[in-house]
C-alpha positions, 0 to 999 in steps of 0.5 A: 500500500506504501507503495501505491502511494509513494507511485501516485505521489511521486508521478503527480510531482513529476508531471507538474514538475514537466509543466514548468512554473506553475500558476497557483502554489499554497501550503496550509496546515491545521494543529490540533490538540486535545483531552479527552476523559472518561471518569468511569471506572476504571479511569481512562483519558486520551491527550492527543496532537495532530498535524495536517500540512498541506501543498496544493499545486495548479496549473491551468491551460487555458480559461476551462482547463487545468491540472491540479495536485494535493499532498496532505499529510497526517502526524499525531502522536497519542496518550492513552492511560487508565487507573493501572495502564499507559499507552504511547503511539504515534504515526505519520503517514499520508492523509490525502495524495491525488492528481486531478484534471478538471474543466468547466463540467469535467473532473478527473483525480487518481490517487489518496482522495475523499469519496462520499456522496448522498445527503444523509448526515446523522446516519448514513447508508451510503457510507461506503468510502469513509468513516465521518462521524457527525459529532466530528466538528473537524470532519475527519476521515481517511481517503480511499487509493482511486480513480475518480471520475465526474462529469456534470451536465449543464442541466445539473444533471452528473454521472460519476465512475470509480476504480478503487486499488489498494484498500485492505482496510474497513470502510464505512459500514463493512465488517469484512475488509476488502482482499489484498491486491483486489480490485473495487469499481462502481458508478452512480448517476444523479439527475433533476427530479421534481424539486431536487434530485435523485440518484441511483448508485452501483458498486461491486468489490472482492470481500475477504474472509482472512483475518476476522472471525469469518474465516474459522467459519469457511474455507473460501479467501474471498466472496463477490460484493454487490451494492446497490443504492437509490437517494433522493433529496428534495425541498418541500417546506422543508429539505426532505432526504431519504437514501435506500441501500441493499447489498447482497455478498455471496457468504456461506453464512445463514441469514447474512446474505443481504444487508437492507439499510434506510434513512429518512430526514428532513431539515429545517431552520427556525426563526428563533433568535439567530436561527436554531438549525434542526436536522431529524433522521430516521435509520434502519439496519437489518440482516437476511437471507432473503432480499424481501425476508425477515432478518436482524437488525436495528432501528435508530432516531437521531436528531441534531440542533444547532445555534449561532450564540453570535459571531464567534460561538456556537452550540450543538447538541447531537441525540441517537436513540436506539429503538432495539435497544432502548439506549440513548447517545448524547453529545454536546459540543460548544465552540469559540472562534477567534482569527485562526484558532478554534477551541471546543468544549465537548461532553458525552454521555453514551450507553456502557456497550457502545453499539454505533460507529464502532469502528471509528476510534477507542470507542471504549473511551467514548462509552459511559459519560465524560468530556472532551477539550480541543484547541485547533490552529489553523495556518 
């Protein structure tokens, strides 16, 4: 995988390099600094730092053509401790590594980049190539080794194709990681539809077997994935959104041949004060071996608030409500702007046996209640 990136890199670098001087060079960065601490016992605290430096490079051709190349990379070292251990780590390695081409309704990029689509934010169905977590104020996630693809029609209309390479960790929502040195690729169509849009959205991949509990269970390496996704967001009164997802993967095991996903939301601002900011979702989640059998699964509200106290605070609570189980997720999260830093006061008080996002981070540290403080430094 090392490999892959450093190709991409190094390519990306020599053919701005070919161009000559180029018409556009930046650098930014962003520091991050942060505690996290869950009283529980037994105690357990996190103190942690971050450092994302970025170089971005363009070249345009004329007025509609150009090429583009961003490097960013991700630096953090952690501390992790409890009442009777201690934890040091640390890693650098690359956050985001690609090479675009891009025109007025053209846009091409190849390498370590962000894909995500779809209009859910709480819970999102169409997770399939990153792990954002909505009570991230920063929005971070790991990219995904591709070529992307993206043409836009002038009547709003786009179609997008990936090849994805090189992935051999868990993305999203799968519980299987994709093979090594196998190979991913879909596509999806988004077109005008009554007040919005809507989408339909395709993507097939080589599950592996090897390194998690499946692989006591079978003596197959790998199994064929089929995702298949229709979406739509429109605006009556209110944004309405749903997003549709079933995926079906040739396992050997009973009733876990197609997982159904669904979310339903709406949004809405309300004229209260600066503008209270609500979002309000609806999720289910379930196990089958039939397409239209009864399976296993879960059912999930979720609804967040959002208020601009003024120019420089702000304050948003984010409640899950687990219908299956009967347990209740809280966040809150109060932010102070100022220039370039950004300071957050975090609280959180989740049920013992975490059950969403589970694979987002120590979530043994996010279970139970506690509070967070992050200082961010943007350069």
């Amino acid at each position: 995988m090392l490999r892959l990136k450093l190709t991409i890199l190094i390519f990306g670098g020599m053919l701005i390099h070919g161009m000559g001087y180029t018409q556009h060079f930046s650098t930014k960065g962003q520091f991050i600094s942060g505690l996290t601490v869950n009283p529980k016992h037994p105690f357990q605290s996190q103190f942690r730092v971050q450092y994302f430096p970025t170089v971005f490079i363009s070249k345009p051709l004329n007025d509609s053509y150009g090429f583009d190349w961003e490097f960013t990379l991700d630096s953090y070292a952690a501390y992790f401790f409890t009442d009777n251990s201690h934890e040091l780590s640390g890693q650098i390695e690359p956050y985001r590594g690609w090479f675009g081409f891009s025109g007025n309704q053209l846009d091409l990029r190849v390498g370590l980049q962000k894909i995500n689509f779809g209009s859910a934010s709480l819970l999102r169905p169409l997770m399939w190539f990153d792990q954002l977590d909505p009570r991230d104020p920063l929005k971070l996630t790991d990219g995904v080794h591709a070529f992307l693809g993206r043409y836009y029609f002038l009547n709003n209309a786009n179609v997008w194709f990936w090849f994805l390479a090189g992935n051999d960790e868990l993305k999203g929502w799968e519980r299987f990681a994709t093979g090594k040195k196998q190979t991913e690729l879909g596509g999806r169509i988004q077109f005008p539809f009554l007040s919005g849009e809507i989408a339909a959205t395709y993507h097939y991949r080589d599950g592996s077997f090897k390194d998690s509990y499946a692989d006591t269970l079978t003596e197959r390496l790998f199994f064929s994935e089929n995702r298949y996704a229709v979406d739509g967001k429109f605006d009556w009164l209110v944004g309405l959104w749903f997003e549709t997802v079933l995926i079906h993967q040739n396992l050997d095991f009973s009733g876990q041949r197609y997982q159904r996903m669904m979310n339903y939301g709406l949004d809405y601002t309300f004229n209260v004060g600066n503008g209270l900011y609500v979002i309000a979702e609806y999720f289910s989640y379930s196990n089958a071996s039939e397409i239209l059998g009864t399976g296993n699964g879960a059912d999930l509200l979720a609804t967040s608030f959002s208020y601009p106290v003024n120019i420089i605070n702000n304050i948003q609570a984010v409640v899950y409500y687990d219908l299956s189980h009967h347990d209740f997720y809280r966040f809150i999260n109060f932010s102070w702007t100022y220039d370039n830093w950004i300071i957050y006061f975090m609280g959180f008080w989740n049920p013992e046996n975490y059950q969403i996002y589970q694979d987002l981070g120590n979530i043994h540290l996010f279970s139970g209640y506690g509070a967070q403080v992050m200082v961010v430094f943007n350069h």
